[in-house]
C-alpha positions in Angstrom: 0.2 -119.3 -26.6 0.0 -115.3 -28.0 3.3 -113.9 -28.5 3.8 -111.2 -25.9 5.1 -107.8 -28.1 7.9 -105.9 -26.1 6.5 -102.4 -27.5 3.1 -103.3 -26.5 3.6 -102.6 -22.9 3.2 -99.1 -22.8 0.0 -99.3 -24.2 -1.0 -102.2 -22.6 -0.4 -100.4 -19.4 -2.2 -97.0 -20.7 -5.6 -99.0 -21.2 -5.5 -101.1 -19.1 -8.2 -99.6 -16.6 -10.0 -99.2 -19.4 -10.1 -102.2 -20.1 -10.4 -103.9 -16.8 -13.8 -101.8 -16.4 -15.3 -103.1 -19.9 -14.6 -106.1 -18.1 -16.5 -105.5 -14.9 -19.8 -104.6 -16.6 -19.7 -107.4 -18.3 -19.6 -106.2 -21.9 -18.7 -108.3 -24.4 -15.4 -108.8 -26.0 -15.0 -107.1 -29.7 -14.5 -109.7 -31.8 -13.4 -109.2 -35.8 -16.2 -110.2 -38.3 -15.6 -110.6 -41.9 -17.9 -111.9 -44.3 -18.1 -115.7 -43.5 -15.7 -117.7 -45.4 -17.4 -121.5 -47.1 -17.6 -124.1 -44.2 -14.4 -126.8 -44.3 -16.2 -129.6 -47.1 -16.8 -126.6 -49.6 -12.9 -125.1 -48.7 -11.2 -128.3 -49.5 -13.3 -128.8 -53.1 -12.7 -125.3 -53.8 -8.7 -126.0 -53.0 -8.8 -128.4 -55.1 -9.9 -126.2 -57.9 -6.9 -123.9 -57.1 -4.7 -124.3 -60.3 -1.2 -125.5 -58.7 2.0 -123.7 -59.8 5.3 -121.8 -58.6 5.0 -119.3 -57.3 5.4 -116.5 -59.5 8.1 -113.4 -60.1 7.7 -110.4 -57.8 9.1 -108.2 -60.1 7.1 -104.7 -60.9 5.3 -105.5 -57.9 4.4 -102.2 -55.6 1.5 -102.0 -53.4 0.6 -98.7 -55.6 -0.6 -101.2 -58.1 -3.2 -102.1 -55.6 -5.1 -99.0 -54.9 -6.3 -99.0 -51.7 -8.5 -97.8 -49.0 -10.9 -96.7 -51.8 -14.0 -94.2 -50.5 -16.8 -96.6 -49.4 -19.6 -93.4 -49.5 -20.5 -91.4 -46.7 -16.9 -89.8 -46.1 -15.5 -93.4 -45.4 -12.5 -95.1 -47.1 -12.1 -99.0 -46.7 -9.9 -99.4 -43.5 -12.4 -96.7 -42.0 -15.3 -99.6 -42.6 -13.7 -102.1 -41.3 -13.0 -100.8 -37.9 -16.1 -100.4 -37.6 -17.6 -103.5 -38.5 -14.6 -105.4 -36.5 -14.7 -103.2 -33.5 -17.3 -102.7 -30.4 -18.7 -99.4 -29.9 -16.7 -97.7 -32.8 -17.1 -94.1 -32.4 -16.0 -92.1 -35.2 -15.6 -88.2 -35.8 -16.6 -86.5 -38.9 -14.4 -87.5 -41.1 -15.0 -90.8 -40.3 -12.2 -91.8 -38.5 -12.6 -93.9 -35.3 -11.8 -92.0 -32.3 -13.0 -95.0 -29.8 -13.8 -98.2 -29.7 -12.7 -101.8 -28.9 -11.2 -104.4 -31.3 -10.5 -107.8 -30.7 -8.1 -109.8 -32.8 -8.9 -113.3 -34.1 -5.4 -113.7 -35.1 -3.9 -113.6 -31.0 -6.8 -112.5 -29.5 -5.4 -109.1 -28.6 -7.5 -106.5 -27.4 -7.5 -102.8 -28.0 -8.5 -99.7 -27.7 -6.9 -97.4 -30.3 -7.0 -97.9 -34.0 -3.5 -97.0 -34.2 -2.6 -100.4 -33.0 -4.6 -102.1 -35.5 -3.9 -103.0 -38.8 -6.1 -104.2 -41.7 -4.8 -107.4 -42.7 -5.0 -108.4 -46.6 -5.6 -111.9 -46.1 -4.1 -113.1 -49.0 -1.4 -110.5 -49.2 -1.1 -108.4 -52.2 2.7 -109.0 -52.9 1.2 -113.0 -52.6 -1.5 -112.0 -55.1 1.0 -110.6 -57.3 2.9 -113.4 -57.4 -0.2 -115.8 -57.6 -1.5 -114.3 -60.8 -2.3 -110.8 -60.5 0.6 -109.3 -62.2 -1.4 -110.0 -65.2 -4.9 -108.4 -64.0 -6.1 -105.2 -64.7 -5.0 -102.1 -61.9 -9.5 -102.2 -61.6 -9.1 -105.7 -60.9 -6.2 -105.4 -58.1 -8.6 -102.7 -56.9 -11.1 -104.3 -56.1 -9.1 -107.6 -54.2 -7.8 -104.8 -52.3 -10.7 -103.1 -50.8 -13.3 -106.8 -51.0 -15.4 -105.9 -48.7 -18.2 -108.7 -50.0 -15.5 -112.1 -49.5 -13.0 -112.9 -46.3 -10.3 -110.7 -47.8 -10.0 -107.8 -45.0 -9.5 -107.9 -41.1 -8.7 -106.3 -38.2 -5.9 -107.6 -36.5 -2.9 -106.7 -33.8 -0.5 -104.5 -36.0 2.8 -106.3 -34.8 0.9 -109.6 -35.9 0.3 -108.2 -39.4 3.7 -106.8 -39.5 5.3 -110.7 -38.5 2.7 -112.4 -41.2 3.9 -109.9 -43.8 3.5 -111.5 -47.2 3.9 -115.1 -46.1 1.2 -118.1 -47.3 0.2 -120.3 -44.4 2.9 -123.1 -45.5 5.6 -120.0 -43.7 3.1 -118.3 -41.9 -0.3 -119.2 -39.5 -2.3 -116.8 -37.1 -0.7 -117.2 -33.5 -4.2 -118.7 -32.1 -4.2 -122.0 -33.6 -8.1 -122.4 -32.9 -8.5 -120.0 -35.5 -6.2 -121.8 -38.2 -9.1 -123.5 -39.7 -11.6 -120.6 -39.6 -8.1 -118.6 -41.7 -7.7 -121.8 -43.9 -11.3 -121.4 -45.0 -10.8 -117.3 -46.0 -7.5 -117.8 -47.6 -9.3 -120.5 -50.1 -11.7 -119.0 -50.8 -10.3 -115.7 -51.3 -7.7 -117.3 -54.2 -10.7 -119.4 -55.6 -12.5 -116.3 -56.1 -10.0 -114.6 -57.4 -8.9 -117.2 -59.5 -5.5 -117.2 -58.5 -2.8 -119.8 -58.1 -1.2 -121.8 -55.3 2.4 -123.4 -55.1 2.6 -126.9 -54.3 3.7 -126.0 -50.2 0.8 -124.1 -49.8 -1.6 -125.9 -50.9 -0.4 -129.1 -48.9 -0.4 -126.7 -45.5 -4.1 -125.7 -46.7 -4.8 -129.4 -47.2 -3.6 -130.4 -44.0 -5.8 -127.7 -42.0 -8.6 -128.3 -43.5 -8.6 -132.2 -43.2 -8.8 -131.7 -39.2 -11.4 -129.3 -39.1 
């Protein structure tokens, strides 16, 4: 079952007739849509590929190393383009920032209706890259694993969801909707194949195990 977030009531309360009359007419649910990650068979040989190893130091890491949102064209910056492929009837002003819309997470299936209360989740998380082999890449390189807009890197999830995943690999950490731990198993493989990063033996034994039940 979704966590219920104390802080969440207050807004929960402030949309919720909102919400209740998307409802009534019947339109349909936002629902998050990344790139489509490799089906299960594909996953587990690709896991396999993964190069096992400790994980690595996190020392010199900073998120600055990672430049991110970078400008996607047409006044938008990354996060900007993916509320608006995630969300339902993503308004934005001219500067490109939504000012309405519905988002749907796939993580707790959380619903709302302000962009303030959704984050952009890094899949595999950049302090998790950093220790996972791109300490040694290029700042162009981290770049560009930070704003992938082409592979299942980049989501749109419930903030405090984001916030509780923090930079933990699914052996510590799995989305709260277990129905979707396959379908995150999938994106977190083939995010590090891609990437050519490493896994540590826990991780890859958690990934393992989801993907031999999907």
């Amino acid at each position: 079952m979704p966590k219920v977030y104390a802080r969440r009531v207050s807004v929960a309360a402030a949309s919720a007739a909102a919400l209740a009359c998307t409802l009534v007419l019947g339109t349909q649910s936002a629902q998050a849509a990344p790139p489509t990650p490799p089906d299960a068979a594909t996953a587990r040989t690709y896991l396999a590929q993964i190069k096992e190893a400790p994980q690595g130091s996190q020392d010199g890491y900073s998120r600055d190393k990672f430049p991110h949102w970078s400008d996607q064209g047409k006044n938008c910056n990354t996060r900007e383009v993916v509320l608006k492929r995630d969300g339902e009837n993503v308004k934005t002003d001219g500067k490109c920032a939504a000012t309405s819309g519905t988002w749907k997470s796939a993580y707790d299936d959380g619903v709302w209706s302000k962009a303030s209360d959704v984050d952009i989740d890094h899949v595999v998380p950049l302090s998790e890259a950093w220790k996972s082999g791109a300490s040694k890449w290029t700042t162009e390189r981290r770049r560009e694993l930070a704003n992938d807009l082409t592979h299942s890197q980049l989501i749109a999830v419930t903030d405090n969801v984001n916030q509780e995943k923090g930079d933990k690999d699914p052996a510590k950490w799995l989305p709260p909707k277990t129905s979707y731990h396959c379908t995150y198993a999938r994106m977190w493989v083939s995010v590090k194949h891609e990437y050519g990063m490493t896994a540590d033996s826990a991780e890859k034994a958690a990934l393992k195990k989801i993907l031999d039940r999907c």
